[in-house]
N, C-alpha and C positions, 0 to 999 in steps of 0.2 A: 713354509713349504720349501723342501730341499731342490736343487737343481735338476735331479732325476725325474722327480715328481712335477715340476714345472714343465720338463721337455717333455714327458707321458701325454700331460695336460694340453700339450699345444699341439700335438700330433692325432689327435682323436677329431671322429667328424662333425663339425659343430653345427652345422646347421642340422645332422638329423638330430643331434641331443636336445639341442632347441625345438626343435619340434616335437620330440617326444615331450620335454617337461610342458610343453603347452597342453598336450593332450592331457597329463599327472594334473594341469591347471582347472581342467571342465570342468564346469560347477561348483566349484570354489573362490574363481575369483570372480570380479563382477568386473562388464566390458565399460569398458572409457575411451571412447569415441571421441573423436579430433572436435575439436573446438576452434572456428576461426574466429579471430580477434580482429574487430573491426577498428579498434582504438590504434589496437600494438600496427596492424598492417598500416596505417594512417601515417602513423608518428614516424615509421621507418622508412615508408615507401616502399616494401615489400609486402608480402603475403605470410603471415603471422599465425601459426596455428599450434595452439595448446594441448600437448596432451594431458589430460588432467588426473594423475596417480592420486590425488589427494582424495579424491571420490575414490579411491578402492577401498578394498575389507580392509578392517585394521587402519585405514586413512592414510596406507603408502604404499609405495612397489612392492615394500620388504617384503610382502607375503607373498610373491613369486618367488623368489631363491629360497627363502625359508621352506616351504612348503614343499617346494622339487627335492629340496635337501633332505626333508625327515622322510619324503612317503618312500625314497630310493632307500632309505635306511635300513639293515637285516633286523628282525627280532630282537638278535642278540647282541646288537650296537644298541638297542634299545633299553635293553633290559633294566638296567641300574639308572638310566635314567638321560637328559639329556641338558647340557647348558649353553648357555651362552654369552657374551658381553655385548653389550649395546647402547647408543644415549635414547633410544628411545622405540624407533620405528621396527629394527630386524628381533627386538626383543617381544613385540608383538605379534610380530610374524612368526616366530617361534613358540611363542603360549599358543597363538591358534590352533597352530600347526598339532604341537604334539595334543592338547586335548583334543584335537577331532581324531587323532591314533591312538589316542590313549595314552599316554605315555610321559609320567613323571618329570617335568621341566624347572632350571631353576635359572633365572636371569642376571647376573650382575651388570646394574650399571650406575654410571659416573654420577658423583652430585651434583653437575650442572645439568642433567634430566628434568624437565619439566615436571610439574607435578602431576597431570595431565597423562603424560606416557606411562609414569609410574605408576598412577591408579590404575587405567585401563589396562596393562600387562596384568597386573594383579586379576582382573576380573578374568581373565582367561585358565586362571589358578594357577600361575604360577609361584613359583619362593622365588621373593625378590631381595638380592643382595646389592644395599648399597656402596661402594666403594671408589676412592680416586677422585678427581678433578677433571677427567679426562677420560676418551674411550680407552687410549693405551694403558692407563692403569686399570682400570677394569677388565681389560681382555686379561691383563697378565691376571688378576686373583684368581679368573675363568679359571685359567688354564692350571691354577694351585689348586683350585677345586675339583676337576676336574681329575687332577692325577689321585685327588686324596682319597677321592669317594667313586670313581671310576665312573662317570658319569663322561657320555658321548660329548666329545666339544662339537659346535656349529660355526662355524666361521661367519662373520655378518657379511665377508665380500670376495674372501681370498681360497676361495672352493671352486671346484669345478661344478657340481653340482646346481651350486646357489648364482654363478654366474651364470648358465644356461638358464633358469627360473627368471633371472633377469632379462635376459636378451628375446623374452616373448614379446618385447614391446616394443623392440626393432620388428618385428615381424607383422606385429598389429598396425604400425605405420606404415610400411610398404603396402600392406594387405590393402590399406583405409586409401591412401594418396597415392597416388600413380608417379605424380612428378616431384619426389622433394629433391632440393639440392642441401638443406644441411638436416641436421639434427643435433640440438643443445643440449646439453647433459650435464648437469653436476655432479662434482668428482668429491670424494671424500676418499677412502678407500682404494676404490674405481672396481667394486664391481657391477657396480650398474652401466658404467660406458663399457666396459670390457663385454659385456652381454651382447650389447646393444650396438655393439662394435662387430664381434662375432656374426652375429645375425645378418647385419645390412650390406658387410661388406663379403658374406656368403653370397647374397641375393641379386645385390647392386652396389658394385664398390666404388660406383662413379658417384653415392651420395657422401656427403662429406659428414664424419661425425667429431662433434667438435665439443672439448671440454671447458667445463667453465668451475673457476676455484677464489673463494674469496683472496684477496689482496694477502691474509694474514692466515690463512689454515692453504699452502700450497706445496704439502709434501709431493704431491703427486708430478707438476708440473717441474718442480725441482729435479727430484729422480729421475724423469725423460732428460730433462735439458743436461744432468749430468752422467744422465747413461748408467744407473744403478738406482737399485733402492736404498733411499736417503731418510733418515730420521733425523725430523726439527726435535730441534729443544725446547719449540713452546710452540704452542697455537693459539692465534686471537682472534678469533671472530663472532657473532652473535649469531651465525648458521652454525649452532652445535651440531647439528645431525650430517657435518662435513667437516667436523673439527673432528682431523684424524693426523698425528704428526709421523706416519709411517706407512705406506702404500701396499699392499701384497705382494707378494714373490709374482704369483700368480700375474694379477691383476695387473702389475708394472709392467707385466714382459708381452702381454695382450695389447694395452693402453699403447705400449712402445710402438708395437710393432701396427697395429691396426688403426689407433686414433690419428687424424688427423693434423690436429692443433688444440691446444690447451691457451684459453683464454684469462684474465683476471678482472676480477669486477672488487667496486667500495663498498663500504659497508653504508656508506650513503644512497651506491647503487640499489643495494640490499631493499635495506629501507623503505626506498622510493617503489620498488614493484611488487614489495607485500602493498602500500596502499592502492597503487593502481590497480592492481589485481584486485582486489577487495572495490575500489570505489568503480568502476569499468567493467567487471564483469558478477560483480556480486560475490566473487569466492575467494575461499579463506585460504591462504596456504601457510605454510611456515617458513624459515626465513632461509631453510636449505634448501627449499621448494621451490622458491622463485629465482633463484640462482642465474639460471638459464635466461629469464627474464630479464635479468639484471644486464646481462653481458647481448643481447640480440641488436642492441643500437652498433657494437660493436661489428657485427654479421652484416647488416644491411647492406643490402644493394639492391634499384631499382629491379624489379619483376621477378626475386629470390622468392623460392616456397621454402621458409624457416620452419621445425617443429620443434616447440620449445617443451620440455618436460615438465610440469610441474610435478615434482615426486614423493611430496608429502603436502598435509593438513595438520598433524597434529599441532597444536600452537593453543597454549591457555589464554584464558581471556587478559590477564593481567598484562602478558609479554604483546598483547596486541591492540591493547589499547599505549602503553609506549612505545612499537612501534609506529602506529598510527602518528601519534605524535612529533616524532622524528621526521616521518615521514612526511608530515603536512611543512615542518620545519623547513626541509630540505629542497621541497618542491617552492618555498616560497609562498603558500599558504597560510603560514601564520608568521606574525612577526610581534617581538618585543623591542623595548626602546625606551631610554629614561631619558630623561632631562632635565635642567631643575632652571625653574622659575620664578621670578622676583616673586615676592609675600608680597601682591597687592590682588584686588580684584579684576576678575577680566580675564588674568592670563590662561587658565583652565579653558576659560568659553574656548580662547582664541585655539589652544591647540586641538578641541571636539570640533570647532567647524573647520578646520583645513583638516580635519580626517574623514568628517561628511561629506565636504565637496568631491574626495577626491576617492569618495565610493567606498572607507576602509570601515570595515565594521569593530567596533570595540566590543572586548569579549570581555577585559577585566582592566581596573585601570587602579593606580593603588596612589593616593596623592598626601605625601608626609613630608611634615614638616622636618622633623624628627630623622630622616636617611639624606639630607643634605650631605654634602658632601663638607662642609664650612658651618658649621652650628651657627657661628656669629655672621653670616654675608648676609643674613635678610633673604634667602632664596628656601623654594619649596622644591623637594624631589618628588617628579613623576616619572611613576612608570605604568606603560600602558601596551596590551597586548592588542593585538588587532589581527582579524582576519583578512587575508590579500587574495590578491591575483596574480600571484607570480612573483619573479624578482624583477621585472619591470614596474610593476605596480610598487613594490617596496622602493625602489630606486626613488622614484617619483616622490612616493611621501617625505620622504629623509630631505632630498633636494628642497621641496617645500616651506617644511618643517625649518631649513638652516638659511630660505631666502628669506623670510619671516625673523630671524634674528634668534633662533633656538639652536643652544650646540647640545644636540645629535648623540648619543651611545645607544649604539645596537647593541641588546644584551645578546638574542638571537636571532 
């Protein structure tokens, strides 16, 4: 988007456009009502409340911006057809989209798309093109597509249209809560804060909206900090659906001027609030979904009303049962640990009863002769995975384990 077109964009009244695409919303999307978290408000000492986008159509926001974007569309923007690039979620927002219009859609997106997104776009009938490593290289074949066959580009963030679609959810939180003081937002692109941004600080600009960007995908938080739109040369995160290494024109110059502060969370943070999420409230989100979550330890303070977004679910069963994994990892829930033991009897017992006593549940335990570290010392290598309680609990055992006369390697 050229500069013209960005200062057009920033001079229009956002809050009635926001309200108009809500109404373009009736009956299409389905309401997601605040959720308080009794765990998260616990842990933080604040007031903790989810909004839960993962419960939407399509199982993310995207189908607000998508959906305001195609039905404002003329006939004859329509005509030839409609594309667009995405890892997963604005690509279903856009199948929906144009089959409820009718209207010819073809999606490119990156090969680290879950397989998951990729089916379900499909079932909306779109033509799915897969291309790239990355959103950025998929937008560009869009846009090769796009001029070859004349087919309408969609933007996934950096529209005005698809921005307003978004910021219906700043308005559903003011609407729902009377007193927040922040709202958490993951940034990829940034048209979902930019929305949501618009909206709240139309209404109530004493609430604070505040972005949250993995450690290793933070184009966006760069561009602010250096006052331009900034393109990384690589992005690493396992929140694909915020792995974006170049920010909108648009969306940069909204975020700039409206957001708050931009936050960064690990990918251990990651991790740890898909399981909590899942083991705490029973719901599934995905790993660019819990984002917000990731980073609210960060927001805390005594008597704070936080809303944290969760803004997607898509997430296949495979990438969450490793993260689950990780997850229990990381929280100190599971632990590994070898050691190796003289080749006589007894010494097995002795290290199953000082993991009994000390409450550690063995999950698998692998005891060979043969992975010594020394063939000839006469010692046997164990390794043994165990369920915990924490890293207190791990501490304890290891301590244990090496006043007993065993040296100790934490595998994880």
């Amino acid at each position: 988007m050229n500069a013209e077109q960005v200062k057009h964009n920033l001079g229009l009244n956002h809050e009635e456009n926001i309200r108009k695409a809500q109404e373009n919303l009736k009956g299409v999307i389905k309401a997601t009502p605040l959720i308080y978290s009794d765990f998260y408000s616990k842990e933080n000492k604040c007031n903790v409340y989810l909004k839960p986008e993962n419960f939407q159509t399509t199982g993310s926001f995207k189908i607000r911006g998508a959906y305001n974007k195609i039905v404002n569309l003329s006939d004859e923007e329509c005509k030839s057809g409609i594309i667009c690039s995405s890892a997963g979620n604005h690509a279903q927002g856009v199948a929906f989209s144009a089959q409820r219009r009718g209207v010819k859609s073809t999606i490119v997106m990156p090969n680290v798309t879950p397989l998951l997104k990729i089916d379900a776009t499909k079932q909306y009938g779109s033509d799915v093109v897969i291309h790239g490593d990355v959103y950025d290289e998929a937008y560009s074949k869009a846009l090769e597509l796009a001029k070859e066959y004349g087919y309408h580009f969609v933007h996934p963030f950096d529209d005005y249209d698809v921005i307003c679609g978004q910021g219906t959810i700043g308005l559903e939180i003011l609407d729902e809560l009377e007193h927040v003081d922040e709202i958490l937002v993951p940034i990829g692109g940034g048209g979902l804060i930019s929305g949501i941004a618009l909206a709240v600080k139309a209404i109530k600009p004493e609430v604070k909206v505040i972005g949250v960007v993995p450690a290793g995908a933070m184009s966006m938080k760069i561009s602010v900090d250096e006052g331009q739109v900034t393109r990384l040369a690589s992005v690493k995160t396992s929140a694909e659906g915020v792995a974006v290494r170049q920010p909108g024109d648009l969306s940069f110059a909204i975020t700039k001027d409206y957001v708050d502060e931009i936050i960064t969370v690990s990918e251990k943070d990651i991790m740890e609030a898909v399981l909590l999420l899942l083991e705490k409230h029973k719901m599934i989100a995905e790993t660019a979904g819990v984002v917000p979550l990731a980073g609210v330890k960060k927001r805390a303070k005594p008597g704070k009303n936080i809303v944290c977004l969760i803004s997607g679910g898509n997430i296949d069963v495979v990438t969450i049962s490793s993260i689950i994994n990780q997850g229990l990892i990381s929280r100190g829930r599971i632990m590994c640990f070898s050691v190796e033991l003289p080749d006589k009897p007894g010494q097995l017992v002795k290290v199953a009863q000082i993991l009994s006593e000390l409450g550690a549940n063995v999950i698998e335990l692998v005891h060979n002769q043969f992975k010594a570290l020394d063939r000839y010392s006469n010692t046997v290598a164990l390794e043994v995975t165990v369920e915990t309680n924490g890293q207190a609990h791990i501490k304890q055992i290891l301590e244990e384990l090496e006043d007993n006369g065993f040296e100790v390697r934490r595998v994880y």
